[in-house]
C-alpha positions, -999 to +999 in steps of 0.1 A: -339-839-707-332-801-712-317-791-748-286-774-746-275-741-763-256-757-796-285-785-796-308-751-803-310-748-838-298-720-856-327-699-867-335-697-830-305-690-810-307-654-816-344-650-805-336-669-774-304-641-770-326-615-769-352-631-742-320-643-719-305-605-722-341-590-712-346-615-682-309-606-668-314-568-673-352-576-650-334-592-627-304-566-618-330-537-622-350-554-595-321-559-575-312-520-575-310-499-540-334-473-536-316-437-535-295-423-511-311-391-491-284-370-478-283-356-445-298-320-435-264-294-438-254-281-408-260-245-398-251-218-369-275-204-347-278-180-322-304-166-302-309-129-297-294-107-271-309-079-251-291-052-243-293-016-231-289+009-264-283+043-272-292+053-304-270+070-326-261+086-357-227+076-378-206+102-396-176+105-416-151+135-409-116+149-404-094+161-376-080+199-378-061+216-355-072+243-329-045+272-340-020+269-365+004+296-368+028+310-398+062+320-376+071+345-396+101+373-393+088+408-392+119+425-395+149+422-419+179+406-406+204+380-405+191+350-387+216+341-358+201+315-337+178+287-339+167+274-307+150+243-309+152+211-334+121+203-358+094+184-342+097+199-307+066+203-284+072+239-274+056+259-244+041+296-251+067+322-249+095+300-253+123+316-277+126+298-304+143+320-333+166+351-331+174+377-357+203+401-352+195+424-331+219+451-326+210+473-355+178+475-333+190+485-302+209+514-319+180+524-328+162+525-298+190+542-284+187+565-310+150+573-303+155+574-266+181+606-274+157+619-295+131+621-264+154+635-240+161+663-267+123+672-269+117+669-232+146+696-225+134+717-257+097+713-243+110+721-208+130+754-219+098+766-236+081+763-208+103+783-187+103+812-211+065+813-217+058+810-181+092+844-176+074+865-205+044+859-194+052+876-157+069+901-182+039+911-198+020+916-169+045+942-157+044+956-191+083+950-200+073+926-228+051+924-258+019+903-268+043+888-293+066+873-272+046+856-250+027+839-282+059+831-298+070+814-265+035+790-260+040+783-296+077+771-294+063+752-262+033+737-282+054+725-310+084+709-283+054+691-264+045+678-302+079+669-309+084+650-273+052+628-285+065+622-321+096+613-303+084+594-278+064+571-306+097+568-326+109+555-295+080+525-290+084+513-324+120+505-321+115+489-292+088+469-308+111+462-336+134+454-313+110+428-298+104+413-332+143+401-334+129+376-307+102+351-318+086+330-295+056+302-293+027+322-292+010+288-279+018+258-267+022+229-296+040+211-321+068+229-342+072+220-375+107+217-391+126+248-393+124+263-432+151+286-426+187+279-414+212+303-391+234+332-414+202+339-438+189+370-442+153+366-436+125+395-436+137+412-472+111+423-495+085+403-470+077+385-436+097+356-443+080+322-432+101+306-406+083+274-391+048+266-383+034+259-355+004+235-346-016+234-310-022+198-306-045+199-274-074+202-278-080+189-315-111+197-334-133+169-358-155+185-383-180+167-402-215+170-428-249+159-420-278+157-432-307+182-427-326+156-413-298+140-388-289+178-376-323+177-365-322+147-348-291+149-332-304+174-300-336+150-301-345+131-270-310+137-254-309+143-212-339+170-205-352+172-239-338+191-268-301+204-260-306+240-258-293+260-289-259+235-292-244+251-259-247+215-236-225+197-240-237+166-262-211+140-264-197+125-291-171+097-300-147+094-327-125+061-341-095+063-362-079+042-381-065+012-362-091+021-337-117-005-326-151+013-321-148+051-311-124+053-283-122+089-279-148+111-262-156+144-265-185+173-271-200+189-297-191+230-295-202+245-330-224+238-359-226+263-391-255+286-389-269+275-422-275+246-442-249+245-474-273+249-503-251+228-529-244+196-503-280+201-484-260+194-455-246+214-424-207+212-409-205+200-372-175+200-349-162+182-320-137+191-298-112+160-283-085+160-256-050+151-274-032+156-244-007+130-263-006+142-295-018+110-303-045+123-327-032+143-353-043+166-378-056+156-414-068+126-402-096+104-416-125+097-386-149+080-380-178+100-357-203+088-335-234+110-323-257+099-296-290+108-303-320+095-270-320+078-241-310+043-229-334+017-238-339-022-239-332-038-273-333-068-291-296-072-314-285-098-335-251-105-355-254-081-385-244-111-406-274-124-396-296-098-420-303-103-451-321-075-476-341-086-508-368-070-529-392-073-499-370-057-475-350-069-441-350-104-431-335-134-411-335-168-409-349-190-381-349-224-372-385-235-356-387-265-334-390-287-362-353-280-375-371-263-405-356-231-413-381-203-418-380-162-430-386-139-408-388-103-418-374-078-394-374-039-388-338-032-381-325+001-363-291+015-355-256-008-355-240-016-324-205-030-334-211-060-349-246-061-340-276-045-354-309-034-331-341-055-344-368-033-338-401-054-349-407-095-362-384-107-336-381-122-300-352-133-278-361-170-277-360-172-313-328-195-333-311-171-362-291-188-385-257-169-381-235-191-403-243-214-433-275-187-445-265-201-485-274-238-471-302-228-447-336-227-471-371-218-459-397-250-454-363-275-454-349-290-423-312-284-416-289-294-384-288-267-361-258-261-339-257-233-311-229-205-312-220-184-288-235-149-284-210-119-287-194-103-253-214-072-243-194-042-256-180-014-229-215+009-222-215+044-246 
């Protein structure tokens, strides 16, 4: 018959403790699951695209305008009219300031007497010189007459031409109490009101100006992209700059480079201090849409169209042994792939070596993707082909 526990005596119940403690702990150790492996993460792939490219060189620049004019008053005067309001798109010629003008057109009235008092001097001496001189040939006057007379004609046909200048620089003074556009743009705000005296001591500044369209971009590159930049484009080099290479320009709020235009001048040296050279493009603004001062973002085509092989530039990755992607083989392990990658296209990036189209990139999830270890791949869809450049 079994003993029970208090039957046990006492110098052995703690023994048998210890052996009944190590048996349970066995038993439940035993009885333990095995662990639990969790599933491979989930990852975004895509495969590449192939797509007709032009290559092409990025820039950085600004927007000036084409003419920009100081209206400034160029004789002294009160200002009596003001004839349009600040902001105005103005045509050439159009009158836009007047300063008083009557002082001036006594003046010119005053010259204009002056010339019709020289041209009747100047005719009177010519009378005489032409009488004394019939005189002298009939001997009833002296040497000395007829030289006094083609003198006093010489000096009246002097006179009629000092005259006659006094005259043209009234009327040009004249003129000047009218300003007009001498283009047509965008008028600034008006920096001098009606009742002022303007032109005192100076050409006072009354408004500027600004031609809106055409607008120019300038921007730096480098000695090596000037160089490239003709490269490869049409029939060969473009000759000397005068073709006209394209080139497209973003602004802010822009998506891509919207605006087209050419390239019309480059500097004819490199700047020794930057070790670059100035570049400008000229843009149609016939809306004034593009004004200048403003940040932009240029884009230089630089060969031909070609076949290339893109892929989401989130999808490249750089470390100490250069370019890379991810890939996921038919295995669902993920594996690196180092690339060659050439010019951005949007949001894609040409791969030019280590890659074909029927390859799976890793897209999304690259911090749970790991080379050799399998993960779930899930296909994405490939970006919309962007509008041809």
């Amino acid at each position: 018959m079994p003993m029970s526990f208090t039957e046990v005596p006492r110098r052995m119940r703690s023994p048998l403790c210890a052996l009944l403690c190590t048996t349970l702990l066995l038993t439940v150790a035993c009885e333990k699951k095995p662990p639990f492996a969790p599933p491979p993460p989930t990852v975004t792939v895509e495969h590449p695209v192939r797509r007709t490219v032009i290559d092409h060189l990025e820039f950085s620049g600004s927007t000036r305008a084409v003419n920009t004019v100081q209206l400034r008053a160029r004789v002294e005067g009160i200002l009596e009219k003001v004839l349009f309001k600040d902001g105005d798109t103005v045509r050439k010629d159009q009158l836009l300031f007047v300063i008083q003008r009557n002082t001036y057109e006594a003046r010119v009235q005053q010259a204009e007497g002056s010339v019709l008092t020289q041209r009747a001097l100047l005719a009177h001496a010519q009378t005489e010189l032409a009488r004394y001189a019939n005189l002298l040939a009939q001997k009833a006057a002296s040497q000395t007459d007829v030289e006094n007379w083609r003198f006093q004609r010489d000096s009246a046909q002097a006179a009629l031409m000092t005259a006659e200048a006094q005259r043209d620089l009234a009327r040009l003074d004249l003129s000047y109490t009218q300003v007009t556009a001498p283009f047509n743009g965008c008028i600034d705000r008006r920096l001098v009101d009606p009742g002022n005296l303007v032109g005192a001591g100076g050409a006072t500044v009354l408004a500027e100006i600004t031609q809106m369209d055409p607008i120019y971009v300038y921007f730096s590159v480098s000695e090596a992209d000037a160089a490239a930049i003709p490269r490869g484009f049409r029939d060969g080099p473009v000759k000397g700059w005068d073709a006209q290479h394209p080139v497209y320009m973003g602004l802010a709020g822009d998506d891509g480079f919207p605006h087209q235009g050419m390239l019309d001048f480059r500097s004819t040296s490199i700047d020794p201090n930057t070790g670059t050279l100035l570049v400008r493009g000229v843009f149609a603004n016939a809306g004034g849409r593009i004004l200048p001062g403003q940040f932009a973002r240029v884009r230089v085509p630089i060969g031909m169209e070609r076949e290339a092989i893109l892929v989401p530039r989130v999808a490249v990755a750089f470390d100490q042994l250069g370019a890379y992607v991810l890939t996921v083989n038919e295995q669902n392990l993920v594996e690196r792939r180092p690339v060659t990658t050439g010019p951005v296209q949007s949001s894609l990036i040409v791969v030019e070596s280590g890659l074909d189209v029927d390859a799976r990139v890793v897209v999304l999830g690259m911090l749970k993707a790991r080379p050799g270890q399998p993960v779930k791949p899930e296909m994405g869809a490939p970006e919309a082909a962007p509008p041809s450049r």
